[in-house]
Legacy VTK file of the C-alpha trace (Angstrom):
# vtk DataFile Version 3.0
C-alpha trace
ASCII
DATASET POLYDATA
POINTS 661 float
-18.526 -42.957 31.956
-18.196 -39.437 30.452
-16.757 -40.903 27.080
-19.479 -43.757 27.104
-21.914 -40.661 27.207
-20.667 -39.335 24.617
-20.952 -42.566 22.512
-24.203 -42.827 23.298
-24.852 -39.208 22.037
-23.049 -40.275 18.752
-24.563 -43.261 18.394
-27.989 -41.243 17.903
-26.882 -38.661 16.080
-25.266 -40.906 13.405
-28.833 -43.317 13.394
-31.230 -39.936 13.111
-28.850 -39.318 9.425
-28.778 -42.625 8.309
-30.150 -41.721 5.609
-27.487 -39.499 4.388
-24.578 -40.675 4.491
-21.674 -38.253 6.250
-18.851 -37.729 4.533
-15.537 -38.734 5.561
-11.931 -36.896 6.237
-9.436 -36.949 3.792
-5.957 -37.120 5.652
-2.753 -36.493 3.784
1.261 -36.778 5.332
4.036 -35.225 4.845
7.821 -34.833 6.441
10.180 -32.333 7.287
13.662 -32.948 7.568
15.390 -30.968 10.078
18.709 -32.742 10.647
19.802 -36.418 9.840
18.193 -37.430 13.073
15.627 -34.952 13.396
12.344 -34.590 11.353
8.783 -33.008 12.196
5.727 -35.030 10.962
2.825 -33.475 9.313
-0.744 -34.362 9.099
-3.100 -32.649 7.100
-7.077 -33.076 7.561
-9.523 -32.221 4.659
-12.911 -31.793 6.124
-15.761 -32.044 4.451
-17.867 -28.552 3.717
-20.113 -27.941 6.766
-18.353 -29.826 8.936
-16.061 -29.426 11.657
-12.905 -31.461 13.263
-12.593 -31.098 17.152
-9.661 -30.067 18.639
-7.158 -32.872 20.577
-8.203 -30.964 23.691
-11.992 -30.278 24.082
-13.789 -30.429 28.211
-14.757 -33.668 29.758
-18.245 -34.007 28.617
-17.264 -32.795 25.432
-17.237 -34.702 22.188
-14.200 -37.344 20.883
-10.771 -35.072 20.768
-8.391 -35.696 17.845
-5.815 -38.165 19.086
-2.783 -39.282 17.696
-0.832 -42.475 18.477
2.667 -43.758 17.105
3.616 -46.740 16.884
6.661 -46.934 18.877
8.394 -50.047 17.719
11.226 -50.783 19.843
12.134 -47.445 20.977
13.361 -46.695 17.414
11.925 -42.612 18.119
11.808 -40.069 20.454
8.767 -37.527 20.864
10.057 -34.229 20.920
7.152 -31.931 22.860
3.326 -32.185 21.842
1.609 -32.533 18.746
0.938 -28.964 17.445
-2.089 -27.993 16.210
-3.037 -24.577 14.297
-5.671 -22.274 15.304
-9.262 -22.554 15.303
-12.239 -21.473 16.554
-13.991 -21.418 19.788
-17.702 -21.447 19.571
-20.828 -22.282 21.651
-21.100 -25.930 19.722
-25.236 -26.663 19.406
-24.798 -30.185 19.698
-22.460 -30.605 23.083
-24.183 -27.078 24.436
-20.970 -25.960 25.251
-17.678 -23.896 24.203
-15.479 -26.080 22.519
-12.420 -25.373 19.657
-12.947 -27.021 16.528
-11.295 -26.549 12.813
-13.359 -25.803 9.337
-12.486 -26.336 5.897
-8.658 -28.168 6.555
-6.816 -28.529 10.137
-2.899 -29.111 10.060
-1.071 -31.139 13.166
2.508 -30.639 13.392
4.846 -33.344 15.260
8.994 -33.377 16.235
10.254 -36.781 16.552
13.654 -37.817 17.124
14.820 -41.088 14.849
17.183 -43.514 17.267
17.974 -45.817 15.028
17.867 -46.511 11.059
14.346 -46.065 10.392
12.574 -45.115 7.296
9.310 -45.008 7.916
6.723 -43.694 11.290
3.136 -45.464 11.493
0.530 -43.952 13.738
-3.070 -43.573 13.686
-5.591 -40.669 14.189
-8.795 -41.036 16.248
-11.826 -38.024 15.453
-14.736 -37.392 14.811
-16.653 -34.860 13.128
-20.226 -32.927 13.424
-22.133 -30.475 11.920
-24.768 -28.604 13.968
-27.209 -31.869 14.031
-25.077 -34.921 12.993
-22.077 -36.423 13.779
-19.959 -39.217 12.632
-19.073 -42.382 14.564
-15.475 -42.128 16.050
-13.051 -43.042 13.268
-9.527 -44.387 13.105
-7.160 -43.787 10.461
-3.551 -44.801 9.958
-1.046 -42.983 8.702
2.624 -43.426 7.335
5.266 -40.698 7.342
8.222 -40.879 4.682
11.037 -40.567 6.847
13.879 -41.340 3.630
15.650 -38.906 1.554
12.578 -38.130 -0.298
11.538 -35.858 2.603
11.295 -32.069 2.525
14.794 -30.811 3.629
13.401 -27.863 6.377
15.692 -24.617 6.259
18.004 -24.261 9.314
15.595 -21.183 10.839
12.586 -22.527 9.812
9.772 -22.431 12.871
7.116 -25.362 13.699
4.500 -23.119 13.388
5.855 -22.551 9.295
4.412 -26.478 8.930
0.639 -25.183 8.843
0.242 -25.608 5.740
-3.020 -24.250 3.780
-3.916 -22.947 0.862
-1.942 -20.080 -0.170
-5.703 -18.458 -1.203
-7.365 -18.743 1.692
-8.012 -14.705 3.522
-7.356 -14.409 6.935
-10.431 -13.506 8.601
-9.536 -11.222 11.189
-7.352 -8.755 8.398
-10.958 -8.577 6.298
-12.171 -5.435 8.062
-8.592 -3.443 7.770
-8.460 -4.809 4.093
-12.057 -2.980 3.747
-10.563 0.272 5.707
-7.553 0.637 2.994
-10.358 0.170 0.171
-12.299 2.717 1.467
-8.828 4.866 1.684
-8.385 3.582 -2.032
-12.421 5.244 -3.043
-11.878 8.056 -1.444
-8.899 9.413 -2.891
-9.641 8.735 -6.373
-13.138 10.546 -5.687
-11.372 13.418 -4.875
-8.638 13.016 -7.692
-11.888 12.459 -10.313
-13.005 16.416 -8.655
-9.729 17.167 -9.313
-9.666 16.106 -12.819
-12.977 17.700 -13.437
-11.093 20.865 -13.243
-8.669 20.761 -15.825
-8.815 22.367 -19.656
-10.566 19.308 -21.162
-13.036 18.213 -19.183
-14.597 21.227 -17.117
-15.062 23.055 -20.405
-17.512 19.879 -21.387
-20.136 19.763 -18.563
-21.774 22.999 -19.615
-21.881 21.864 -22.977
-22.895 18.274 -22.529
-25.525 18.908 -20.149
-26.705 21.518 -22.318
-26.894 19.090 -25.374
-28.670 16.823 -23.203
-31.368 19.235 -22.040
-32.314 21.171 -25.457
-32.179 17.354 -27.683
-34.480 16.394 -25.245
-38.302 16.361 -25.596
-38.598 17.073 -22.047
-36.794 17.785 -18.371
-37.448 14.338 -17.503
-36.334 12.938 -20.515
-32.993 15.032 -20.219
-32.095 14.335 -17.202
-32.744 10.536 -17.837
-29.969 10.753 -20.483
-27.392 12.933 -18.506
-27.741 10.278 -15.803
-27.320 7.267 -18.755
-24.527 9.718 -19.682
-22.663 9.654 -15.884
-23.457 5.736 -15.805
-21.879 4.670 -18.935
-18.821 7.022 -18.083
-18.791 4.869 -14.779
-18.756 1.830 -16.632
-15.743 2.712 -19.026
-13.626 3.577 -15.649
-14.282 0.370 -13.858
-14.227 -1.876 -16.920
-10.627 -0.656 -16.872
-10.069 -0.958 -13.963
-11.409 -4.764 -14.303
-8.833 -5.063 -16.647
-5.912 -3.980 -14.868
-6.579 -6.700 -11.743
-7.335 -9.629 -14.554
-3.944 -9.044 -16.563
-1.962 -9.031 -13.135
-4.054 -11.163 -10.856
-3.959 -10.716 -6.971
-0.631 -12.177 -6.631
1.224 -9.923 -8.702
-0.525 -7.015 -7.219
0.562 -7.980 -4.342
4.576 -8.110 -5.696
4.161 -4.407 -6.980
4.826 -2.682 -4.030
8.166 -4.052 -3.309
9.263 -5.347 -6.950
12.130 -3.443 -7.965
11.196 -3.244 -11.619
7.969 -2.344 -10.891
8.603 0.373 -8.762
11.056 1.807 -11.183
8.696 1.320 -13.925
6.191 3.340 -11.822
8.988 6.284 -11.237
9.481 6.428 -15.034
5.470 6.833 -15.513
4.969 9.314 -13.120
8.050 11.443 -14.192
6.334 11.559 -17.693
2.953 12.468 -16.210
4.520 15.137 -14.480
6.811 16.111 -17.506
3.043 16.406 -19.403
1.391 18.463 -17.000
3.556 20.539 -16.419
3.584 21.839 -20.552
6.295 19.834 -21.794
4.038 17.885 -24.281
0.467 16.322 -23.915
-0.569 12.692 -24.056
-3.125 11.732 -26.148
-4.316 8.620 -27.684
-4.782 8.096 -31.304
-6.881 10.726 -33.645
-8.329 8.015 -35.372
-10.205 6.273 -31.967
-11.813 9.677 -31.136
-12.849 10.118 -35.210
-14.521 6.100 -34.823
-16.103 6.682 -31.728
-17.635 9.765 -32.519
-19.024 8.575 -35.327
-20.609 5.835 -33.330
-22.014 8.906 -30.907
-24.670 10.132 -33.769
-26.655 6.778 -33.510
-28.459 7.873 -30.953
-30.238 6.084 -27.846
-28.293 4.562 -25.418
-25.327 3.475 -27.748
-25.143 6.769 -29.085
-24.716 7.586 -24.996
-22.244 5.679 -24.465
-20.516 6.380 -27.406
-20.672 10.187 -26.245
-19.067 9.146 -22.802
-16.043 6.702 -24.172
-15.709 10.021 -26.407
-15.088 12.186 -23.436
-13.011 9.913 -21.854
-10.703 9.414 -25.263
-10.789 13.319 -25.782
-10.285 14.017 -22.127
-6.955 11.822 -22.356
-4.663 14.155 -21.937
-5.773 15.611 -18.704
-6.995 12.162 -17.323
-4.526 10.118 -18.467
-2.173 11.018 -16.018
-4.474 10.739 -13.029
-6.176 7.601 -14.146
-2.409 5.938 -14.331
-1.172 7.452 -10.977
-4.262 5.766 -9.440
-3.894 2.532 -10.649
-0.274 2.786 -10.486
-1.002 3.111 -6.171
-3.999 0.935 -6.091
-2.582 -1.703 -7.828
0.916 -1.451 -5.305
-1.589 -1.698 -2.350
-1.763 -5.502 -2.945
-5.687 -5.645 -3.669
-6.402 -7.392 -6.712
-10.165 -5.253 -6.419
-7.921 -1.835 -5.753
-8.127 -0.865 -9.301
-11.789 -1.565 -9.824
-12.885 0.439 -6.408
-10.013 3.410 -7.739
-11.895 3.260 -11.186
-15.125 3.509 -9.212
-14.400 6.692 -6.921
-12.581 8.303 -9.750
-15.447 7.968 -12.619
-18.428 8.673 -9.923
-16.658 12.096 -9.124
-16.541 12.951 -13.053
-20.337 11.529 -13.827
-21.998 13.082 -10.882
-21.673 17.094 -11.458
-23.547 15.568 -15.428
-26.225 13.986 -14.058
-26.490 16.896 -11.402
-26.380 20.289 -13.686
-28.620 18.529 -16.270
-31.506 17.849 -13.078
-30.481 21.303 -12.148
-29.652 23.658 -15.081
-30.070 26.449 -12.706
-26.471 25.716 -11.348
-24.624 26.233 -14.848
-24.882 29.943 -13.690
-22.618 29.663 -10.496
-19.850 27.684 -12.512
-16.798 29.778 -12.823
-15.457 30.637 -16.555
-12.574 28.684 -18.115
-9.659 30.316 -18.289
-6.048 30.726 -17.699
-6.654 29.128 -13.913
-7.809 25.279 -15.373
-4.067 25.233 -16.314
-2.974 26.251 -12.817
-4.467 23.038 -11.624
-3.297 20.731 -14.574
0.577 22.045 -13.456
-0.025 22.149 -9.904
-1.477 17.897 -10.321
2.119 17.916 -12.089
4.080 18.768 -9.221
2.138 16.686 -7.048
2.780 13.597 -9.650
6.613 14.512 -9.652
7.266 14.212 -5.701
4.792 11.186 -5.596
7.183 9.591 -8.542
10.670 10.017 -6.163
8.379 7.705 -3.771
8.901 4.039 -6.355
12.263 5.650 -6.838
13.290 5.194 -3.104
10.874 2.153 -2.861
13.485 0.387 -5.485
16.517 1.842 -3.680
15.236 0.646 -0.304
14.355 -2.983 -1.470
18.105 -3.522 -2.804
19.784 -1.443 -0.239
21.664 0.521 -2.644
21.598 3.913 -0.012
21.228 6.150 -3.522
18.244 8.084 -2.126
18.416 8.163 1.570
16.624 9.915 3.416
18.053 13.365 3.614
17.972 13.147 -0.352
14.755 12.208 -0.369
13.660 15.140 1.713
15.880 17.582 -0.102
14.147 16.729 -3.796
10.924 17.143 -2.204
11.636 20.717 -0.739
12.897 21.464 -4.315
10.019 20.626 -5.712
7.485 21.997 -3.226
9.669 25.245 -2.727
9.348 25.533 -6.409
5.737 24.950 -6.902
5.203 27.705 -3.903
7.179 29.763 -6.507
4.738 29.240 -9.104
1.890 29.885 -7.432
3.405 33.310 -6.437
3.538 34.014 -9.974
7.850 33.827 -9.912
7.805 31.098 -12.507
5.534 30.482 -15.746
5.399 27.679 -18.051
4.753 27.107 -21.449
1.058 26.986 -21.244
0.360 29.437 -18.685
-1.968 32.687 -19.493
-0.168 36.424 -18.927
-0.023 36.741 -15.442
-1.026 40.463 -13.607
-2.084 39.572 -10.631
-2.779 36.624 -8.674
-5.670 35.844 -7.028
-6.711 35.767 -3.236
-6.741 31.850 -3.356
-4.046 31.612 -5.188
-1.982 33.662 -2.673
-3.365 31.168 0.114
-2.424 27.758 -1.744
0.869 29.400 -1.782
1.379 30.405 1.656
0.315 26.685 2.410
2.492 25.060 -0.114
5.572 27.397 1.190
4.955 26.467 4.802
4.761 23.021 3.874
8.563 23.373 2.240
9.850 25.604 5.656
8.371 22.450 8.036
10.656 19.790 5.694
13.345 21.569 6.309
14.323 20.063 9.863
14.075 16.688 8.504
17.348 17.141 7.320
18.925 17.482 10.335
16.462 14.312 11.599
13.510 15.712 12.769
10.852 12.951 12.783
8.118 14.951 10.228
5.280 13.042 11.339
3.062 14.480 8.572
4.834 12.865 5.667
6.176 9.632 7.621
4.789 7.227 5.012
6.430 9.089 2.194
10.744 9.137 2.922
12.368 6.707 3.794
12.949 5.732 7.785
14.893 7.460 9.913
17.627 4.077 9.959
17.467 4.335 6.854
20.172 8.069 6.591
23.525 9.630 6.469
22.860 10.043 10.281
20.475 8.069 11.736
20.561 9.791 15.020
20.486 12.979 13.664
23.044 15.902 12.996
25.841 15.390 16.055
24.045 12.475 17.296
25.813 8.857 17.072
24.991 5.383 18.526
28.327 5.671 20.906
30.387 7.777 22.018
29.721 11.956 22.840
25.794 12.790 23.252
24.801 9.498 23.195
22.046 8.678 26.151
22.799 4.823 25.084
25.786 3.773 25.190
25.037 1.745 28.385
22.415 -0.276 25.964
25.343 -0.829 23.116
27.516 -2.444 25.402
24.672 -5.480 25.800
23.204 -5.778 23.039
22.865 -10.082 22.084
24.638 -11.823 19.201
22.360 -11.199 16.233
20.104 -8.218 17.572
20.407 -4.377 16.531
19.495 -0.938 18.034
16.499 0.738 15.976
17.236 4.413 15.546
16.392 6.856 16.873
14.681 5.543 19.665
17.050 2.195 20.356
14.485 -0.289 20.285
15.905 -3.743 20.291
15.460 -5.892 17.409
16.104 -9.241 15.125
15.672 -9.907 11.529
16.021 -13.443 12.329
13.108 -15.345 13.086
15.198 -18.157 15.264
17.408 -16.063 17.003
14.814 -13.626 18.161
12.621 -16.686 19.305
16.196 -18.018 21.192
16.823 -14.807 22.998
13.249 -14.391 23.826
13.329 -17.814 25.841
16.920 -16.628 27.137
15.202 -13.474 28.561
11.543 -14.743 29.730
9.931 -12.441 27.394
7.069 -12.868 24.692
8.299 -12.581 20.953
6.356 -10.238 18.828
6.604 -10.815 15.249
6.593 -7.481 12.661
6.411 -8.280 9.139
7.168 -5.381 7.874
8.568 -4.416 4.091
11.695 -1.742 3.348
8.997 -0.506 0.436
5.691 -0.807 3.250
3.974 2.180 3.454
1.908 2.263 6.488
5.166 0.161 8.476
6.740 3.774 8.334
3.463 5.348 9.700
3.270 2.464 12.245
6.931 3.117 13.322
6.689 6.912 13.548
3.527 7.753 14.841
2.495 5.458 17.119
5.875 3.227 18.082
7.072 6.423 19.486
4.403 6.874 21.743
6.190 6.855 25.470
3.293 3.769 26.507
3.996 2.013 23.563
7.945 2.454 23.264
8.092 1.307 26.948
6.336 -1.855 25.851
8.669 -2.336 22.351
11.720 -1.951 24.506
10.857 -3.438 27.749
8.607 -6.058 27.552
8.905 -7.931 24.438
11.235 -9.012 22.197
10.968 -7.546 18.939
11.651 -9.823 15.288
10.964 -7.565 12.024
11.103 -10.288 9.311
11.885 -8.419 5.693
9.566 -9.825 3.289
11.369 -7.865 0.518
14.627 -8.620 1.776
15.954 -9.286 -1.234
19.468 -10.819 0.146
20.310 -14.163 -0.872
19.757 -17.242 1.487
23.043 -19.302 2.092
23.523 -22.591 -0.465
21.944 -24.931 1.958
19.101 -23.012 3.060
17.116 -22.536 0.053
14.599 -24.499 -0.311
11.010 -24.885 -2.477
8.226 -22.949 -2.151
5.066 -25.125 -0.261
2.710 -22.587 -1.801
4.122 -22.755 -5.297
5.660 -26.051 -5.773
9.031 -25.997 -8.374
10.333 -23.063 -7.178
12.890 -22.093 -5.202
13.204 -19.900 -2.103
16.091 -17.949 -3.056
15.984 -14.519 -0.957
15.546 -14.063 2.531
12.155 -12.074 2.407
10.422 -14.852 0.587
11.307 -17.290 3.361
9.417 -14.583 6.075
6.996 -14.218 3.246
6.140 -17.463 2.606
6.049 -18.077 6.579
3.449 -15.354 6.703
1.565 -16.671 4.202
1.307 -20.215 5.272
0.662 -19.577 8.612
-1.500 -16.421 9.132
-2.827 -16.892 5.629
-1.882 -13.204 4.999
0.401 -11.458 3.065
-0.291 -8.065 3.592
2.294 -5.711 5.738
2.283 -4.135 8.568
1.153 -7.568 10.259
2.392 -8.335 14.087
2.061 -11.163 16.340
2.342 -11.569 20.035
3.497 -14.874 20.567
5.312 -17.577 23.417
8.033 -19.616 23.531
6.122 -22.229 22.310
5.248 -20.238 18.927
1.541 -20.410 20.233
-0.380 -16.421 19.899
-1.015 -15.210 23.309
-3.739 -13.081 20.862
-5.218 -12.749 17.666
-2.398 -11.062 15.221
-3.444 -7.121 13.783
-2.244 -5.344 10.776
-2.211 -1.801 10.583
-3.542 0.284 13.777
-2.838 3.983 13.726
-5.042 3.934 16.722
-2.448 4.288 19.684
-5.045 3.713 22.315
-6.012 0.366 20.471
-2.362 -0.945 19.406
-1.177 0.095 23.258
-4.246 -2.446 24.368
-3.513 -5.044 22.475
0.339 -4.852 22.991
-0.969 -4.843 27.052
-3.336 -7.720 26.759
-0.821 -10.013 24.973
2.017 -9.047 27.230
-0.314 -9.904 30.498
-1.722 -13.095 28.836
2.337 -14.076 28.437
2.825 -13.329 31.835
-0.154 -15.323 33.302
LINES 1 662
661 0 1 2 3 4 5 6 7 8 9 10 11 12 13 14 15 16 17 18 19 20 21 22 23 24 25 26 27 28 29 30 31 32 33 34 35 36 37 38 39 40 41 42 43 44 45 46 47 48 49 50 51 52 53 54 55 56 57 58 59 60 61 62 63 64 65 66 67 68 69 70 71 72 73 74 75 76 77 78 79 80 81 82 83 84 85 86 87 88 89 90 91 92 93 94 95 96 97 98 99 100 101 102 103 104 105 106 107 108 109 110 111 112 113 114 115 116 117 118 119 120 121 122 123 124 125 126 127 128 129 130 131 132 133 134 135 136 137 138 139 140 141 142 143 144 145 146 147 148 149 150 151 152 153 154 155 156 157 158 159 160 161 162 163 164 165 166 167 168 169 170 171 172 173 174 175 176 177 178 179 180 181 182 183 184 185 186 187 188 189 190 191 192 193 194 195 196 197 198 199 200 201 202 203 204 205 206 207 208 209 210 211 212 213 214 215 216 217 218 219 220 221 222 223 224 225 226 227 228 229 230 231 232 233 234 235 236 237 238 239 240 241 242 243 244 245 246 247 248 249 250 251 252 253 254 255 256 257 258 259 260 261 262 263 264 265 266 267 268 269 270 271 272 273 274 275 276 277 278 279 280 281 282 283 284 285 286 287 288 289 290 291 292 293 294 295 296 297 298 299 300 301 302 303 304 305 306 307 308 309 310 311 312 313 314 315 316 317 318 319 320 321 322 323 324 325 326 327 328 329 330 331 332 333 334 335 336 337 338 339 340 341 342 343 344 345 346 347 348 349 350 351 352 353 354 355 356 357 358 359 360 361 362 363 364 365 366 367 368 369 370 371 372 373 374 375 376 377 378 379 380 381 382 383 384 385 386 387 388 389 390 391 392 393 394 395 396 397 398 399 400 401 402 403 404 405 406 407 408 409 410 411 412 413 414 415 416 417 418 419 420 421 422 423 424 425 426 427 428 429 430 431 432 433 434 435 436 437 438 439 440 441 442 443 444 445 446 447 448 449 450 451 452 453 454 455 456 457 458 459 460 461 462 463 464 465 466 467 468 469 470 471 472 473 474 475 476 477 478 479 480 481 482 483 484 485 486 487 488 489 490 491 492 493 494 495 496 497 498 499 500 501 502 503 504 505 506 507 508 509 510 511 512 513 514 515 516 517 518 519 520 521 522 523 524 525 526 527 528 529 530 531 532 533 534 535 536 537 538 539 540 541 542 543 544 545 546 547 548 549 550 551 552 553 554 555 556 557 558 559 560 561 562 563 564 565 566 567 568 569 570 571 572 573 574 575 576 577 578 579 580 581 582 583 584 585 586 587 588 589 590 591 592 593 594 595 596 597 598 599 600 601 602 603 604 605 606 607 608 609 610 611 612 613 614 615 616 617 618 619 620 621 622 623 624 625 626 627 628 629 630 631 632 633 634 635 636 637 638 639 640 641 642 643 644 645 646 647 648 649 650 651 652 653 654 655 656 657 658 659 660
């Protein structure tokens, strides 16, 4: 009665948009093979845009479900389990008046069979329909035929039913949008304050006097002066982001996302950086050609707002030598964040920090007054920026080290260059050390003295890091504590004398590892973790995580080591980091080709957990973690990076008690 209903309801729906005719599903097969007898069938629905597919289980009074039949000729196959279906959304729907799951856009159903007998083919049909929020379509049958001969997709040996939901390698992941737009902001912010900070070096704070000067006397009037400063800050906006523009269009968003854990990349980066810091600190200066700031300058005497803008790509060509090296340390880390719009909003918060103190002096002339003189202190901040740039640079060094698991620059290393290099810039600012550019030196100032003290105290708190001490303050920036000469710290080992877990070495499962310092049980193997999760009646949470991943270091050392949240990681889950720049090769007979970029080959572990990531949580961006059961079904909705403790702990407790219902 309740499906003749529902009919009924159809039935009308369909006749009130006869006139327009609804368009259909386009349904696509494919197959997996898992063994010689075992395979997993995949169907693939296209849906038309504004549409939706329902779910195979929706209420009662609801609308048609998706079904699926096979024809089971003979007893020539075995269902193994349910057809699996990926995850969509659960919304009041305004034609059933009720809450019902539905897919948008393209819905993937995943099947294991079992093949008895010789058999090279699987028929079966789908029934659906599909509505929009006044129409829907009559119920529809399709059939469908899955290749079950040699041409099918060999599946690797730990590859996961939920790795079959397949969908454009493009799409964004809804739920990561709003963190994306938090590391953005992170992105503005610090290249607003690094375009302050290049505002007060020897070639560019000498200029705003003078510019805004130029702008206010040439003038006929206040208003007209300040009209042209503020032409003057926009165009210098422009030139930033328009280069910025051109650093995401000649990589794209793919490669931008590689940069952060490509080994030539990040070595590339080291080698940039060094010379930045090599420049700024006197060695030589960077500039571009004579010639370009001769052309343009001639180009500034025109007069109007091409002569403007002429005047601002002159300040940025003359201004080279100071900006240079900020402007490439910027794009260098917005471009490894993964965001093919980093560079554009890094261009953005950089160039609005230089234009805004033009446009503000010329509507204020008033200020010029309180501006301190140039002088022998601009180059204390180009050299200072320098040995900033030259610890940031041993960063991509251990990034590249980390990736290939070479154990050059662990983390005591790592620790020791940076007190070097703090201990000596503390050094300089005390006046103990001069370079080649630096003014006679007296006295030092009251400031100076302070930055100093800072810096130095900053080098003294380092100093128990090599011994192991956690230094919560830099976690993102050397490598992780595993990662050592002593991973337990000085005197501390995994066994034996001191150790307060020995008891836990004794059972730890085929496959699984202890994470120093705090012993949390782990995989890096998606199939055994999943196994031993099923073994132990516990959920599986899923970190992918990257040996080069920033804020997975921050994750792991400021709030993993909360005593709430460790109790969780070792007691009530079972923890899988999957690698995805684990650049290990995958045996012979597991590599396999890439669904998202068909011809090539999975070679290397981490692009199997990457491409898994991708294809199923239509992410690729790290820290990412998902609560999951033994069915590979999300007990709740996956989260990236949460320095929150409060919020991770909640979500870690929520998943956990969903498991446990």
């Amino acid at each position: 009665m309740n499906k003749l209903i529902t009919l009924l309801l159809v039935s009308l729906l369909s006749f009130s948009g006869a006139s327009q005719m609804i368009p259909d599903v386009r349904w696509s097969t494919s197959t997996e093979k898992i063994s010689d007898t075992e395979f997993k069938v995949i169907a693939k629905a296209v849906i038309p845009s504004g549409f939706h597919l329902y779910s195979q289980n929706v209420p009662d009074d609801g609308p048609i479900p998706t079904t699926f039949t096979y024809d089971d000729e003979g007893g020539a196959f075995t269902l193994i389990g349910n057809t699996v279906e990926e995850e969509g959304h659960i919304v009041d729907d305004p034609v059933f008046k009720m809450k019902i799951k539905y897919f948008e856009n393209t819905a993937t159903f995943t099947q294991k069979v079992e093949i008895l007998g010789d058999k090279k083919t699987l028929n079966a049909f789908v029934e659906y329909m599909i509505c929009d929020d006044e129409r829907c379509s009559s119920p529809t049958e399709v059939d469908l035929t899955f290749d079950l001969t040699d041409n099918a997709v060999i599946a690797s040996e730990n590859k996961s039913t939920s790795e079959n939901n397949v969908v454009q390698a493009d799409q964004v992941d809804r739920k990561k949008k709003p963190r994306s737009d938090k590391s953005l902001w992170g992105i503005f912010f610090i290249a607003f304050f690094s375009g302050f900070a290049a505002l007060l070096t020897p070639c560019v704070f000498p200029m705003i006097p003078m510019t805004v000067s130029f702008f206010t006397k040439q003038s006929k009037n206040k208003a007209a002066g300040i009209k042209n400063a503020i032409i003057y800050g926009l165009s210098i906006i422009v030139i930033y982001v328009l280069l910025g523009i051109l650093v995401s269009l000649l990589f794209g968003a793919d490669a931008l996302n590689a940069l952060s854990t490509n080994v030539w990349f990040n070595l590339i980066f080291f080698l940039l950086l060094i010379i930045f810091a090599v420049s700024f600190l006197g060695a030589f200066e960077i500039m571009l050609p004579q010639s370009w700031a001769n052309k343009v300058d001639s180009q500034a005497g025109r007069g109007g707002l091409i002569g403007i803008f002429f005047m601002a790509l002159a300040l940025a060509i003359v201004s080279f030598s100071c900006t240079g090296p900020i402007v490439g340390t910027l794009l260098v880390e917005a471009a490894a964040g993964g965001s093919q719009v980093g560079p554009i909003v890094g261009m953005l918060g950089f160039s609005l920090a230089i234009a805004l103190p033009f446009a503000l002096f010329a509507a204020f002339p008033g200020w010029l007054n309180s501006l301190p003189k140039s002088g022998g202190w601009l180059n204390t901040v180009k050299v200072v920026l320098g040995f900033l740039e030259l610890a940031l640079a041993f960063k991509f060094l251990s990034n590249a080290d980390m990736v290939l698991q070479l154990h050059w620059l662990e983390r005591e290393v790592f620790i020791a260059i940076w007190i070097a290099v703090f201990g000596a810039l503390a050094f300089y600012l005390f006046g103990k050390i001069q370079l080649p550019h630096d003014s006679p030196l007296t006295h030092i100032s009251v400031g100076r003295l302070g930055l100093g003290l800072i810096v130095l105290s900053f080098t003294i708190y380092m100093i128990p890091g090599l011994w192991g001490a956690p230094l919560n303050l830099i976690s993102a920036f050397p490598p992780p504590q595993h990662y050592s000469e002593s991973p337990y710290g000085v005197g501390n080992t995994q066994s034996g004398s001191g150790n307060v877990f020995a008891n836990e070495q004794r059972s730890i499962p085929e496959g699984a590892h202890l994470m120093p310092p705090h012993n949390i049980l782990a995989f890096n193997d998606y199939e055994k973790g999943l196994a031993y999760a099923k073994k132990v009646g516990k959920p599986v949470m899923l970190d992918f995580t990257g040996h080069a991943c920033v804020n997975c270091r921050k994750m792991e050392q400021n709030v993993w080591v909360k005593p709430r949240v460790l109790e969780k990681l070792k007691h009530d889950v079972v923890l899988v980091s999957l690698y995805v720049d684990d650049k290990r090769k995958l045996e012979v007979d597991q590599v396999i080709e890439s669904k998202l970029k068909p011809g090539k080959k999975l070679k290397y572990i981490g692009q199997k957990w990457s491409e898994l990531q991708t294809i199923k949580y239509k992410t690729n961006s790290q820290p990412f973690y998902v609560l999951m059961d033994h069915n590979e079904n999300d007990l709740i909705d996956p989260i990236g990076y949460t320095p929150d403790v409060d919020e991770y702990y909640n979500w870690l407790k929520t998943g956990v008690s969903n498991f446990n219902k």
